[in-house]
N, C-alpha and C positions, 0 to 999 in steps of 0.2 A: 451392506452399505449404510452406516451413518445418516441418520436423518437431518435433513438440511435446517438446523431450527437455529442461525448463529443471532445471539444475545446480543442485540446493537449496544456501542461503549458511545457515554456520552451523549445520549440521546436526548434529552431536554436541550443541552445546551447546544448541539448542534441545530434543533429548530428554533432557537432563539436567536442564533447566529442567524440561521437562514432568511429569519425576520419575513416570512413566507404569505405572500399576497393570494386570496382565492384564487383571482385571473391570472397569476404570475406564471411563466413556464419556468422548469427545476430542472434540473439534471444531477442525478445519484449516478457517479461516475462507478462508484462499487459497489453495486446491487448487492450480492451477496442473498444472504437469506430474507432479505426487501424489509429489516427491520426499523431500519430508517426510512425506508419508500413508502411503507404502510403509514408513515404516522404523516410524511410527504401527503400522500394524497388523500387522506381522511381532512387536511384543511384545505383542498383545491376545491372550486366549486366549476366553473368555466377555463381552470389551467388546465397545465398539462404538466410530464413530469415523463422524462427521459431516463431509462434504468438502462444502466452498460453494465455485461460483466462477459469476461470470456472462458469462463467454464459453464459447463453444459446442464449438469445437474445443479448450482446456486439460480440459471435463469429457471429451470423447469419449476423448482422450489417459490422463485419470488414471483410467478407466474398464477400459481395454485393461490398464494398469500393474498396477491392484488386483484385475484379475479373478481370482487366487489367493487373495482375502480377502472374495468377496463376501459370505461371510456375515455380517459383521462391518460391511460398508458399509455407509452411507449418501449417495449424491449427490443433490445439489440445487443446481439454478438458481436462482441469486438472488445478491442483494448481501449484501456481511458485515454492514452495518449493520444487517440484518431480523432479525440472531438471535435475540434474544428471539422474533418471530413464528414464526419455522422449528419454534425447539424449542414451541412451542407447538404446531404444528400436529404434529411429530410424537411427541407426546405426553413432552417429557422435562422435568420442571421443573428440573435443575440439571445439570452436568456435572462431571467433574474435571481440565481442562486446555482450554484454546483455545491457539490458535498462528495468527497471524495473521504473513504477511508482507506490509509492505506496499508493494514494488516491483512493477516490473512484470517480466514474466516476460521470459526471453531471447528464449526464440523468438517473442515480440511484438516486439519488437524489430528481429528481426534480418528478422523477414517484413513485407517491401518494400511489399506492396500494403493492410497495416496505417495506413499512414500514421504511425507513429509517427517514424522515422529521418530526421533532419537529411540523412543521408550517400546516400538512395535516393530514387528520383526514385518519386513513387505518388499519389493522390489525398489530399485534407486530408482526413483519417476520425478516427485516435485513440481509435475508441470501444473499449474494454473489452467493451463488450454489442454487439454492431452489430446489436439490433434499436432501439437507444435512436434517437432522435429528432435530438437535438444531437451535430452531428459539429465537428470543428476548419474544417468549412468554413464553417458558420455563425457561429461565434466568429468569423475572422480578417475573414469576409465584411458580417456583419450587425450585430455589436456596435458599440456607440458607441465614439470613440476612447478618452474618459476612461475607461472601462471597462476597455478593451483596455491600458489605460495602471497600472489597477488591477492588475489581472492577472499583469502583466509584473513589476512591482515585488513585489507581497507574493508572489506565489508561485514566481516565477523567481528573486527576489530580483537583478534584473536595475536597474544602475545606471543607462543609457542607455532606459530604459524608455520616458520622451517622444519622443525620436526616434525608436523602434519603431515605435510606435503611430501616431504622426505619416507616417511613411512609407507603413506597413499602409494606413493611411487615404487618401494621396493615391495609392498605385497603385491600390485598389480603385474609385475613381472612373473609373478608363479602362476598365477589365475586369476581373472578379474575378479573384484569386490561387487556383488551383487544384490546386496539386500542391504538394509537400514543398519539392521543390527550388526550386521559387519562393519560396518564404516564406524558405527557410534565404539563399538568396543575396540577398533584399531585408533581412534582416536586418543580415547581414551588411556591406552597402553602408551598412546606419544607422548604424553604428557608426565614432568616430576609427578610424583608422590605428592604433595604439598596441594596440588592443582586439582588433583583428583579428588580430596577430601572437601574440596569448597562444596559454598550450600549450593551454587549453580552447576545444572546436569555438566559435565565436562567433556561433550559434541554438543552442544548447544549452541554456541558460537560459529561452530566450525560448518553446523545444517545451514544456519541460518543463513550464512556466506554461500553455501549453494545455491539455496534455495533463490537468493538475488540473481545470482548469477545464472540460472535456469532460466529465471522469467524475466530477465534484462528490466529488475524492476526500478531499482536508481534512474538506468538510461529511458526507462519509459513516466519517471514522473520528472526528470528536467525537461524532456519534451511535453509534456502535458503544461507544467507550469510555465515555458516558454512563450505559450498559446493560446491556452487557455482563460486567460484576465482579458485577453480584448475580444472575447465571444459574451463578455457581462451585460448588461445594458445599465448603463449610468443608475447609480444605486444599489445594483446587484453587489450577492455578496456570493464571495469563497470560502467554503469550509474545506479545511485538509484538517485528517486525524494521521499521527505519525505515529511507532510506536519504537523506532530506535534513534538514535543520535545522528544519523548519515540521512535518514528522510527530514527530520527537523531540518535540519542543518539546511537542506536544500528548501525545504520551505520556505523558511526563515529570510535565507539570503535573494530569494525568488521574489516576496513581496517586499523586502526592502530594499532592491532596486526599482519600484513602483514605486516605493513611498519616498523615499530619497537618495533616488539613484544620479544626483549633479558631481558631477566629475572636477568643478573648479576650483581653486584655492578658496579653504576658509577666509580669506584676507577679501577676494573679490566682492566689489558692494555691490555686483551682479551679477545672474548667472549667464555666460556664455557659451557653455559646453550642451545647448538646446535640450536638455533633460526636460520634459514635465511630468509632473507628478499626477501617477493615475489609478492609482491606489490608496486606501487610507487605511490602515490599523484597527479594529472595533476590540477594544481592550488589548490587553497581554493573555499568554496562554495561560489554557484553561486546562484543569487535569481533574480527572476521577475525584469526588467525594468519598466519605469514609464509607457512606449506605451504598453507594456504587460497589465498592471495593468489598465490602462482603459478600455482594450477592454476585460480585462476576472479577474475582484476584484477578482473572486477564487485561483491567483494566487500567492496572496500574501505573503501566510504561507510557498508557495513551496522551500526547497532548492534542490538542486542539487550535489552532488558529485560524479566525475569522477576519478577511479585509473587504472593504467597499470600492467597487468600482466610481471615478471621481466623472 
């Protein structure tokens, strides 16, 4: 088993976003290996600080990490998209800062029998939860091709996506696809020549679109961002870390219907379509420095947006 030590991306500037009050209560919607939580509650004095994650070994990890701050904790199993429920059941109606990052952690990653890595041979899994139900072996194995072809495109953004799927589909007819390294090397035979020689792994796109589709991860942060902004308490702020163009993208368009989501004609000298605005912008995105980017290349793709609740 991988040791749970994942390298938080962004870290200065996410507690400067977080603009993080001693007495303030926080919520790290992705706990993960509590690298962001630890620095979270190293400046609480009388707060408090809510850590979500719903795998089993990242809470055991940020457990062990925060045990200098347990007064101050909070852990919970569950997904980020419950939070309204959580802070419900633990009696909070608002907060002042969330920080959700929404990659996946290193040491998922790089632990083999995860089934996340293209590069290690393991069984098709990918769950985040692995008490969940739907693993990448039921996707590759039981989904319909147009499905699987669905998939590939909108979330891998994967341009050879018919041929995927196409292929996916007539191996699984002899015997199903079982392990990582199967799936990355049939991928990889779908694809031209041409595609194969780029610098990016060529299953890389095509995991990654599982891996969404495993963990219903788009459908669990438009619910999250749907909700989430009005559990703020006036000044609080949102951090979201994204690290492909479909979670941006939802970010993005998530707080700018808070910041100017009025529906009426530019011509109107007022607004009648009862919009108000309950969001504000605290800069433009924020991405990896170059001293970041030596000491941890995965944080490349990361952005960052920060807004204030009005």
């Amino acid at each position: 088993m991988t040791e749970f030590n994942h390298q938080p991306v962004l870290l200065q500037e996410c507690l400067d976003g977080l603009n993080i009050r001693p007495d303030g209560i926080y919520v790290d919607g992705t706990l993960g290996g509590a690298g962001h939580s630890r620095r979270i509650a190293e400046k609480l004095t009388t707060g408090r600080l809510i850590g979500i994650d719903r795998d089993d070994t990242a809470l055991q990890a940020a457990g062990e990490r925060l045990r200098p701050f347990d007064s101050r904790i909070t852990l919970v199993k569950s997904n980020f998209d419950r939070l309204p429920e959580i802070l419900d059941e633990l009696g909070i109606p608002s907060v002042d800062g969330m920080l959700f990052d929404l990659g996946v952690s290193s040491p998922q990653l790089d632990d083999a029998e995860r089934g996340f890595s293209y590069m290690a041979d393991a069984p098709l899994d990918m769950r985040m939860d692995r008490t969940s139900p739907l693993s990448a072996y039921q996707v590759v194995n039981e989904w319909p091709e147009a499905e699987l072809r669905r998939i590939l495109r909108d979330y891998g953004e994967e341009r050879y996506a018919p041929k995927i799927a196409a292929a996916i589909t007539r191996r699984r007819q002899n015997r199903p696809i079982e392990t990582t390294l199967e799936l990355s090397e049939l991928v990889r035979d779908a694809m031209p020549a041409a595609a194969r020689k780029e610098k990016q792994h060529p299953a890389k796109r095509s995991f990654q679109a599982i891996r969404i589709a495993v963990n219903d991860e788009l459908g669990a942060v438009e619910r999250l961002l749907a909700a989430a902004p009005e559990r703020l308490s006036p000044g609080g702020r949102l951090c979201v870390i994204s690290f492909h163009s479909l979670e941006d993208r939802l970010v993005k368009q998530a707080i700018h219907r808070r910041v100017d989501g009025c529906t009426c004609p530019r011509d109107f000298p007022v607004c009648v379509c009862g919009f108000r605005q309950s969001l504000k912008n605290v800069g433009g995105v924020i991405t990896a420095g170059e001293t970041e980017l030596e000491q941890n290349p995965r944080a490349r793709s990361a952005k960052l947006r920060v807004a204030e609740r009005l």
